[in-house]
LUMMARBA-395315 format. One record per residue (C-alpha): residue number from 1; residue in one letter; x, y, z. Coordinates in steps of 0.5 Angstrom, whole numbers, plus 500, padded with zeros to 3 digits. Example, Ala and Ser with C-alpha at 12.3 -4.5 7.8 and 13.67 -1.06 7.14 Angstrom:
// residues 2
+------+------+-----+-----+-----+
: resi : resn :  c1 :  c2 :  c3 :
+------+------+-----+-----+-----+
:    1 :    A : 525 : 491 : 516 :
:    2 :    S : 527 : 498 : 514 :
+------+------+-----+-----+-----+
// end
This chain:
// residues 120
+------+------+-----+-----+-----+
: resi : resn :  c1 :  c2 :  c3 :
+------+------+-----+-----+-----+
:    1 :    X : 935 : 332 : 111 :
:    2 :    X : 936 : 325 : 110 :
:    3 :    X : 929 : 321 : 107 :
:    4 :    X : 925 : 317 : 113 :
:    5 :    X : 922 : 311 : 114 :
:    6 :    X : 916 : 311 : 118 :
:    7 :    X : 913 : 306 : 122 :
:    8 :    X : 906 : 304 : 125 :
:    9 :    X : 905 : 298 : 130 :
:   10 :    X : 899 : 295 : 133 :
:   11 :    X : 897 : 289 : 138 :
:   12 :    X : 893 : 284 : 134 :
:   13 :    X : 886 : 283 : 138 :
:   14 :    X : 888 : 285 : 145 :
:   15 :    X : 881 : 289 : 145 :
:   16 :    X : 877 : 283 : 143 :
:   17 :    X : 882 : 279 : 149 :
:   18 :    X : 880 : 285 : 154 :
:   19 :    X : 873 : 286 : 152 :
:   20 :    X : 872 : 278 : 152 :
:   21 :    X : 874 : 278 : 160 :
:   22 :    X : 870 : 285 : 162 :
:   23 :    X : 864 : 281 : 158 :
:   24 :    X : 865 : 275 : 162 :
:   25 :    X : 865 : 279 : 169 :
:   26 :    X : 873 : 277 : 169 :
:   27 :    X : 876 : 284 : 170 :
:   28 :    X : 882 : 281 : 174 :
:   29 :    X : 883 : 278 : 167 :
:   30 :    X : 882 : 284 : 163 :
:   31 :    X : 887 : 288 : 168 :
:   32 :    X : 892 : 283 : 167 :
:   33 :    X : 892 : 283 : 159 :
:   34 :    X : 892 : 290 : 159 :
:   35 :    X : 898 : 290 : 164 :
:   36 :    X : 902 : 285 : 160 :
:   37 :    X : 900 : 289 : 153 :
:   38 :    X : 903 : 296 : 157 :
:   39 :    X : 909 : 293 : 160 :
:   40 :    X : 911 : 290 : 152 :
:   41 :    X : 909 : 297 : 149 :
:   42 :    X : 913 : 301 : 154 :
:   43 :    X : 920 : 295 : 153 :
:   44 :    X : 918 : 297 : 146 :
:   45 :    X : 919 : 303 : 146 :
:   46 :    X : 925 : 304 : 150 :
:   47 :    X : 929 : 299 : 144 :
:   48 :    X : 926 : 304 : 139 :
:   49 :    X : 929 : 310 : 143 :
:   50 :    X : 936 : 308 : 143 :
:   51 :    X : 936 : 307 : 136 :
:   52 :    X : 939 : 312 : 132 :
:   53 :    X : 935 : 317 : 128 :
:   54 :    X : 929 : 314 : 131 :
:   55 :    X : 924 : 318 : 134 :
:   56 :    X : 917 : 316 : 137 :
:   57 :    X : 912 : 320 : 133 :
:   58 :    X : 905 : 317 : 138 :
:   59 :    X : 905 : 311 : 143 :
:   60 :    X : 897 : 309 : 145 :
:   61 :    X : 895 : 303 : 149 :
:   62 :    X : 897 : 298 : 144 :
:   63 :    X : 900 : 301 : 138 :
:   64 :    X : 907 : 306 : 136 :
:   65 :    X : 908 : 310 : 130 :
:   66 :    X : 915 : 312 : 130 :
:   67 :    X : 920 : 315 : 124 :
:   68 :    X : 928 : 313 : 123 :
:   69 :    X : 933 : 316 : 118 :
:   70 :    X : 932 : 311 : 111 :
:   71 :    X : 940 : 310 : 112 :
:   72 :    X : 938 : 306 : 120 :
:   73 :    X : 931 : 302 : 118 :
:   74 :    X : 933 : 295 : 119 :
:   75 :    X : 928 : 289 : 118 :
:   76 :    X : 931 : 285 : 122 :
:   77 :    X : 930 : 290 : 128 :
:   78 :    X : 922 : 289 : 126 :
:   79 :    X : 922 : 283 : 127 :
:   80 :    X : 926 : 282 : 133 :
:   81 :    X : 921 : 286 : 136 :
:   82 :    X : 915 : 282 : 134 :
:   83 :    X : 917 : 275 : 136 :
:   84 :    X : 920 : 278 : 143 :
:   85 :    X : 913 : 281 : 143 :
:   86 :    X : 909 : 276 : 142 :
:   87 :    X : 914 : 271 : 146 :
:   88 :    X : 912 : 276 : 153 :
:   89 :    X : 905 : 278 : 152 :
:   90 :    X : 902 : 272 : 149 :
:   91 :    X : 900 : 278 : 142 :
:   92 :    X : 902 : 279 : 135 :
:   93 :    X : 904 : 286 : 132 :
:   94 :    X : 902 : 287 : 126 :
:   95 :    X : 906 : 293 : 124 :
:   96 :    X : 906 : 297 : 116 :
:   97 :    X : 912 : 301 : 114 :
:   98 :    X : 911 : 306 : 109 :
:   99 :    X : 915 : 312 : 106 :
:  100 :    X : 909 : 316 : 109 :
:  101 :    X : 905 : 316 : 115 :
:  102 :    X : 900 : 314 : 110 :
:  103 :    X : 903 : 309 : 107 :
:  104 :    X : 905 : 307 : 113 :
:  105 :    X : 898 : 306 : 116 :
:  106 :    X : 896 : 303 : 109 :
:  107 :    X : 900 : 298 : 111 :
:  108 :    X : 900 : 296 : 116 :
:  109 :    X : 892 : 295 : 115 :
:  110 :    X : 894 : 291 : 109 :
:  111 :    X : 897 : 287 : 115 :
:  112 :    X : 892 : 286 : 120 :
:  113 :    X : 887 : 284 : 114 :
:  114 :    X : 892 : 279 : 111 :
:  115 :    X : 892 : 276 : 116 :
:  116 :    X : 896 : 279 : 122 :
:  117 :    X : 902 : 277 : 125 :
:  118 :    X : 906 : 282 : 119 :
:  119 :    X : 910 : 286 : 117 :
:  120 :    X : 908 : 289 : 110 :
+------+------+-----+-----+-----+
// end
């Protein structure tokens, strides 16, 4: 079996962004930034579905966690994905890459305290 790589993603602040518009009384503006994040991971996860060897592990509201074959794990393809979302949604993705689902989270912690907007 060939060794994986695997993949957490997550919206930066779009809870914050959520929460801000409840709390101003602006739920239309809630409902649209919720749409527009739902809309993107749902585009994200079909581009992840049609790579080869990949497999979505867990989609939440703003985040995935995916594995793919070490031998199909390209960069590139990350960072396509984090400017196309941040170009439709008006939000950045902060994602970790890991050897393990827990190095893969501890990563991507590194990215969100690091300044966001990461790849690590």
């Amino acid at each position: 079996m060939e060794e994986q790589i695997f993949i957490r993603l997550d919206v930066d602040n779009v809870g914050d962004s959520i929460e801000l518009s409840l709390l101003n009384g602006n739920f239309n503006d809630a409902q649209l930034i919720h749409n527009k994040v739902q809309e993107n991971i749902s585009k994200i996860s079909l581009e992840i579905e049609s790579l080869q060897s990949a497999i979505i592990l867990m989609k939440g509201s703003d985040d995935i966690l995916f594995s793919i074959n070490k031998s199909n794990y390209k960069i590139e393809f990350l960072e396509n994905l984090k400017n196309d979302f941040k170009t439709d949604s008006n939000f950045t993705l902060s994602i970790g890459v890991g050897q393990s689902i827990k190095e893969s989270m501890f990563n991507l912690r590194i990215a969100k305290m690091s300044g966001k907007d990461k790849i690590v």
